[in-house]
TIMI-2910 file (N, C-alpha, C, CB; in pm, 1 decimal, decimal comma, always signed):
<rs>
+----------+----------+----------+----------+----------+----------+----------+----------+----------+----------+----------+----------+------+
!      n_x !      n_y !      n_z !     ca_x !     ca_y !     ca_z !      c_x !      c_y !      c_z !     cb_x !     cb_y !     cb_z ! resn !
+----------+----------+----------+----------+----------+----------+----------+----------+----------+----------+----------+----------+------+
! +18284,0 !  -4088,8 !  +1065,4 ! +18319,1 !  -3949,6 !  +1078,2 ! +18223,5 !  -3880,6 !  +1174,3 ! +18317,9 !  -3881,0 !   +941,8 !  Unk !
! +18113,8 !  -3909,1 !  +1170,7 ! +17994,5 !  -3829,5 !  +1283,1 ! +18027,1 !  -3860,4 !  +1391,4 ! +17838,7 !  -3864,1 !  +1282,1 !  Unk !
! +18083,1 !  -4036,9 !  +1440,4 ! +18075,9 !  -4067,7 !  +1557,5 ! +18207,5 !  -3984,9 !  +1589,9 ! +18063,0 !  -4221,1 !  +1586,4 !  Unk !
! +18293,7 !  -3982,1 !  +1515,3 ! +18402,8 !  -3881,1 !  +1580,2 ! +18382,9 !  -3786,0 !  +1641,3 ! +18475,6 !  -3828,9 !  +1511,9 !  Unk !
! +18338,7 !  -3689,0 !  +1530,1 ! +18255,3 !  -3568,2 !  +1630,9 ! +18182,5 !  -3566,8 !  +1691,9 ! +18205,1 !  -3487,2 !  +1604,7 !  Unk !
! +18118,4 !  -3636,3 !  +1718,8 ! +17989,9 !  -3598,3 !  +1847,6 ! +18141,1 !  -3651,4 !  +1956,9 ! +17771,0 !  -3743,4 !  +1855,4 !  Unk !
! +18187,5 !  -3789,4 !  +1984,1 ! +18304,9 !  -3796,2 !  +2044,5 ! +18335,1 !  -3642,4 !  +2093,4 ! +18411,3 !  -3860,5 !  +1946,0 !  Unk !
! +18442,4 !  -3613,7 !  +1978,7 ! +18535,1 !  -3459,9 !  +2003,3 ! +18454,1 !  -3416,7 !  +2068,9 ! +18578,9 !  -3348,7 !  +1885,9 !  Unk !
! +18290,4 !  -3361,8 !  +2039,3 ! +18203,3 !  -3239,3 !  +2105,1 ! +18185,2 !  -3298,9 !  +2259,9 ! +18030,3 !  -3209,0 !  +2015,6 !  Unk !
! +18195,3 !  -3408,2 !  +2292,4 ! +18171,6 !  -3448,4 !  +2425,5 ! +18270,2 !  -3416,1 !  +2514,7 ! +18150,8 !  -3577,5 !  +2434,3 !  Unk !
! +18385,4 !  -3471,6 !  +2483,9 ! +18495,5 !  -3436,2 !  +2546,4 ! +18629,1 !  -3328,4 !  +2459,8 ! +18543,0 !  -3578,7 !  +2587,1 !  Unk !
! +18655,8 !  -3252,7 !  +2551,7 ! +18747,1 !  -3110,4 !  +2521,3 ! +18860,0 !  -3188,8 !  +2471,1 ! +18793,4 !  -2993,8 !  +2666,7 !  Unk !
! +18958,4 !  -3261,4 !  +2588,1 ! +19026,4 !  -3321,6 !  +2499,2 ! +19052,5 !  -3396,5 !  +2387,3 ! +19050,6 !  -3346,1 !  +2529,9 !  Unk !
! +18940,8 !  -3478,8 !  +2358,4 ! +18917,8 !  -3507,8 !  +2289,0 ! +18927,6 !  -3429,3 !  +2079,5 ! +18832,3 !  -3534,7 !  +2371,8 !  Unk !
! +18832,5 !  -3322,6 !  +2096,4 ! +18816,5 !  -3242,8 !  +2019,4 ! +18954,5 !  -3224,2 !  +1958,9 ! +18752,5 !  -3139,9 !  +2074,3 !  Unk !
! +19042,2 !  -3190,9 !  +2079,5 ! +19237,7 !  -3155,0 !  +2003,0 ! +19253,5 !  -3249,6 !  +1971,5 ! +19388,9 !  -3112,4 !  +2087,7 !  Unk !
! +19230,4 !  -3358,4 !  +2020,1 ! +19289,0 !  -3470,2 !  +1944,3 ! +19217,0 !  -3488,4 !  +1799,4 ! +19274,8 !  -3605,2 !  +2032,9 !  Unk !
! +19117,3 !  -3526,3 !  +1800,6 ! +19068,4 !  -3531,6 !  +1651,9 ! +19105,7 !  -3415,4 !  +1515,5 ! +18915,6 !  -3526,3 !  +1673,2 !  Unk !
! +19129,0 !  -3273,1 !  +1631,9 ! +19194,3 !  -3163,4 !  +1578,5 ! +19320,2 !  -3163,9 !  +1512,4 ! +19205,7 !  -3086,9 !  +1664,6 !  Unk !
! +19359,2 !  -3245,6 !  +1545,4 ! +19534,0 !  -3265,2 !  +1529,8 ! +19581,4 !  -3389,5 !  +1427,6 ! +19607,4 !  -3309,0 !  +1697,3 !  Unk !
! +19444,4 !  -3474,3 !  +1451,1 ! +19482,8 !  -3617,0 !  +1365,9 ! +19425,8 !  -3576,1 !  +1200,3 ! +19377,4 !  -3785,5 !  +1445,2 !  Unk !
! +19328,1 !  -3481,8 !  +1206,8 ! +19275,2 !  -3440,7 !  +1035,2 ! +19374,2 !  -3406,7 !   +958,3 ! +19176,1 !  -3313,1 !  +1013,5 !  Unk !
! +19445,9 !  -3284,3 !  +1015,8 ! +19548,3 !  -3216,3 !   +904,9 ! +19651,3 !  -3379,6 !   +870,6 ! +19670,0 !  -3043,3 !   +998,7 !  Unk !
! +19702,9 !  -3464,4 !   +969,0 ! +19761,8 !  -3559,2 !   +935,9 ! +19715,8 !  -3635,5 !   +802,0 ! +19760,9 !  -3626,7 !  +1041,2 !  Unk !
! +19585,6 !  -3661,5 !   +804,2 ! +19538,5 !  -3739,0 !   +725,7 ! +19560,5 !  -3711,9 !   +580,8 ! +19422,0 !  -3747,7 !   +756,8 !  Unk !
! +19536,7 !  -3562,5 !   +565,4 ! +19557,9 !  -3502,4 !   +428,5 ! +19674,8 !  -3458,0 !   +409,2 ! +19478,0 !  -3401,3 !   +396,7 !  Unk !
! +19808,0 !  -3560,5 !   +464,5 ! +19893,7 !  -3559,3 !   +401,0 ! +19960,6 !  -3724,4 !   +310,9 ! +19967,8 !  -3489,6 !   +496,6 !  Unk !
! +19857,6 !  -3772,8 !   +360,5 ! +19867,9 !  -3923,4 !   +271,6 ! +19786,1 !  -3930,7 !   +121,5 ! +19790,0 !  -4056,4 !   +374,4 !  Unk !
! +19932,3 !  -3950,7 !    +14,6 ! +19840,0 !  -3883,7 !   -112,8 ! +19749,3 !  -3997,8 !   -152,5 ! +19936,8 !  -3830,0 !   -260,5 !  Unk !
! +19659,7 !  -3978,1 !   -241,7 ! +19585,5 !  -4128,1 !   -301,4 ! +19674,5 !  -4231,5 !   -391,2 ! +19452,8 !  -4087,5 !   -409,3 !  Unk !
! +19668,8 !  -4349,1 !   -385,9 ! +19738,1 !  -4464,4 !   -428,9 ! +19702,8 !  -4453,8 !   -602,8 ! +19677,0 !  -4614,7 !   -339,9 !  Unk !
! +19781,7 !  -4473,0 !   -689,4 ! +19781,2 !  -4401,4 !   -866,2 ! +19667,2 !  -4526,7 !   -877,9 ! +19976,5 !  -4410,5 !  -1008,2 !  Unk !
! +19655,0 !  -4667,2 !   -785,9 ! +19587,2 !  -4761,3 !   -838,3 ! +19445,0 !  -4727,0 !   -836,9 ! +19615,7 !  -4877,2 !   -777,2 !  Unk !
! +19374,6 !  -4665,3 !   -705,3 ! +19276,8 !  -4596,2 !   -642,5 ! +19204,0 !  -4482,0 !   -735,3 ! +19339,6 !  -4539,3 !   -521,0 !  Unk !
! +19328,0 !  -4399,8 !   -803,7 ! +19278,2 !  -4277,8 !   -917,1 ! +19218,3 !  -4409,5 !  -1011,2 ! +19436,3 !  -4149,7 !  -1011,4 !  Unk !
! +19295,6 !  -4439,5 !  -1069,5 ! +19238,7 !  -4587,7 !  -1208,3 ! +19123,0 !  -4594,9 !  -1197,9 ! +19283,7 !  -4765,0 !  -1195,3 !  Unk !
! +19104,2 !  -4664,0 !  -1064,6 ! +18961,3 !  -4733,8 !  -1062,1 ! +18865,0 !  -4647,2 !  -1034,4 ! +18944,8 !  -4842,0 !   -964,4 !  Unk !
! +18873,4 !  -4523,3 !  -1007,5 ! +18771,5 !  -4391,4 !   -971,9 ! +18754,4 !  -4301,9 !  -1122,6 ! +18857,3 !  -4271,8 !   -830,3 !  Unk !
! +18817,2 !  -4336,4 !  -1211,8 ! +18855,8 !  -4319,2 !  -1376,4 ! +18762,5 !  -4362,8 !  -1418,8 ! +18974,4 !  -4384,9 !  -1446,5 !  Unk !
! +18775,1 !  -4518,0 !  -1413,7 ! +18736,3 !  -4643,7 !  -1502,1 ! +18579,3 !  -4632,5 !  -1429,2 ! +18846,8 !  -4818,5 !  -1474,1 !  Unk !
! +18546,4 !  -4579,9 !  -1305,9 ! +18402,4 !  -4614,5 !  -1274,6 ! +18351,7 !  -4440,2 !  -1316,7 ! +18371,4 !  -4683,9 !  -1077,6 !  Unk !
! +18402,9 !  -4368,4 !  -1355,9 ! +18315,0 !  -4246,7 !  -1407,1 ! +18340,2 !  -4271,0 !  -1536,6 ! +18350,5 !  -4090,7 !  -1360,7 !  Unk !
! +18412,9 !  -4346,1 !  -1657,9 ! +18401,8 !  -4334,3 !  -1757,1 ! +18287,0 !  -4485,2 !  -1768,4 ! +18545,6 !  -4311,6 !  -1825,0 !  Unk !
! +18276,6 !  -4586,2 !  -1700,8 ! +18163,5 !  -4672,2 !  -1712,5 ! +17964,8 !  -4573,1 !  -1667,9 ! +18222,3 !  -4817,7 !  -1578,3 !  Unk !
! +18011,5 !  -4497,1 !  -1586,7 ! +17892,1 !  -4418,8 !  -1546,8 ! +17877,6 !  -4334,1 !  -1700,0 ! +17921,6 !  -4310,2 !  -1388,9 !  Unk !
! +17981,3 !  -4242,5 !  -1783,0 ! +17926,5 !  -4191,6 !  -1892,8 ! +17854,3 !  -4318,9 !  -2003,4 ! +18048,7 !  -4104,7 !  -1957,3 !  Unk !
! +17938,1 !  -4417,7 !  -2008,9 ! +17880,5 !  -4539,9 !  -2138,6 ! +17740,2 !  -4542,6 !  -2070,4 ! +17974,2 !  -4736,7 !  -2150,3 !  Unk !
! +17673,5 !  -4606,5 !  -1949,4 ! +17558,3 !  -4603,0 !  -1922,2 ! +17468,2 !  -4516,4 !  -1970,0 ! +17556,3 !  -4601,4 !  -1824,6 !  Unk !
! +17503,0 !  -4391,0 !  -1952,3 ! +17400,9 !  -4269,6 !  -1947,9 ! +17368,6 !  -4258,9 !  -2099,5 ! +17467,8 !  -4115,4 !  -1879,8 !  Unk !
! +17491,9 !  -4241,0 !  -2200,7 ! +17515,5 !  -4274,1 !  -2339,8 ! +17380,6 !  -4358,7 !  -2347,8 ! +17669,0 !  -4357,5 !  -2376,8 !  Unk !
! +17448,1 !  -4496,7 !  -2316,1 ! +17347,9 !  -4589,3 !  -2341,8 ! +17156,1 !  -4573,3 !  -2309,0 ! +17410,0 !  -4698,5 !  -2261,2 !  Unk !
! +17149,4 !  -4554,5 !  -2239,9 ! +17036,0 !  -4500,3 !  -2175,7 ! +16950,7 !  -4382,8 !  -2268,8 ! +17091,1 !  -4439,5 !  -2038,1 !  Unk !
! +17083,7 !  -4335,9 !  -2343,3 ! +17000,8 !  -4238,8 !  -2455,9 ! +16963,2 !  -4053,8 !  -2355,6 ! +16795,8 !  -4356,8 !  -2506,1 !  Unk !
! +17058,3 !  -4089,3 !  -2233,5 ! +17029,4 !  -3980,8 !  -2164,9 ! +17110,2 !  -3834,7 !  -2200,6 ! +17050,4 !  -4024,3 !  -2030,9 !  Unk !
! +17041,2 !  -3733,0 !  -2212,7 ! +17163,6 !  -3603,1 !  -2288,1 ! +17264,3 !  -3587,6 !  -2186,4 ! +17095,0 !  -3421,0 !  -2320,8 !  Unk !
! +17387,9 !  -3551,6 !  -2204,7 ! +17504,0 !  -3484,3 !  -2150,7 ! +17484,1 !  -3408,2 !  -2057,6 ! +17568,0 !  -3418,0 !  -2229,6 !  Unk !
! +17505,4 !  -3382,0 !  -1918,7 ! +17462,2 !  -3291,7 !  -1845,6 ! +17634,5 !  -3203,6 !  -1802,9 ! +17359,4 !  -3372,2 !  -1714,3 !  Unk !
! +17573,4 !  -3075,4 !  -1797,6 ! +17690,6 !  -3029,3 !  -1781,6 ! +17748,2 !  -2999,3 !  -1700,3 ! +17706,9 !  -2969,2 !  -1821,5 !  Unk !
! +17675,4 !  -3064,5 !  -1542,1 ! +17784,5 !  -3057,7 !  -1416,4 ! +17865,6 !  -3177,1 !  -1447,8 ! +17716,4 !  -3068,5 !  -1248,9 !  Unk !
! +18005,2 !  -3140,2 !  -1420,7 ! +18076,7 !  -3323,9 !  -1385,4 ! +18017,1 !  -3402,5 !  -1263,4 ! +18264,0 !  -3322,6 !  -1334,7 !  Unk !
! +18008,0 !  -3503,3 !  -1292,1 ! +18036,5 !  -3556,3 !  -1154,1 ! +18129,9 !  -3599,1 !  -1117,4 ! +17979,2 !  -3632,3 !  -1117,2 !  Unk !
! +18114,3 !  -3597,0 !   -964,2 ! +18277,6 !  -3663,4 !   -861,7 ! +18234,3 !  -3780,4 !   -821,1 ! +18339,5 !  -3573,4 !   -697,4 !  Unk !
+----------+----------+----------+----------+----------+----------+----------+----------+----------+----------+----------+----------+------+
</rs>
């Protein structure tokens, strides 16, 4: 992602182009298999902390 932009910032055309390909991107939704496993690795991160004997903190994490 950085090398993109410095890219875009070098060249003008460039920049539209990278301009134009983002909004694209965030129209491809996430795969239901992809949510699962981003589930299953924050509910293995709470058993740890549990385990660890560490208290509950009350930001979530992402």
């Amino acid at each position: 992602m950085a090398k993109l932009i410095r890219w875009a910032k070098r060249r003008p055309a460039g920049a539209y182009f990278f301009l134009a390909l983002m909004p694209l991107i965030s129209l491809f939704p996430i795969p239901p298999a992809e949510i699962k496993k981003l589930q299953q690795v924050k509910q293995e991160q709470v058993k740890r902390k549990q385990e660890a004997g560490e208290p509950p903190s009350d930001e979530p994490t992402v």
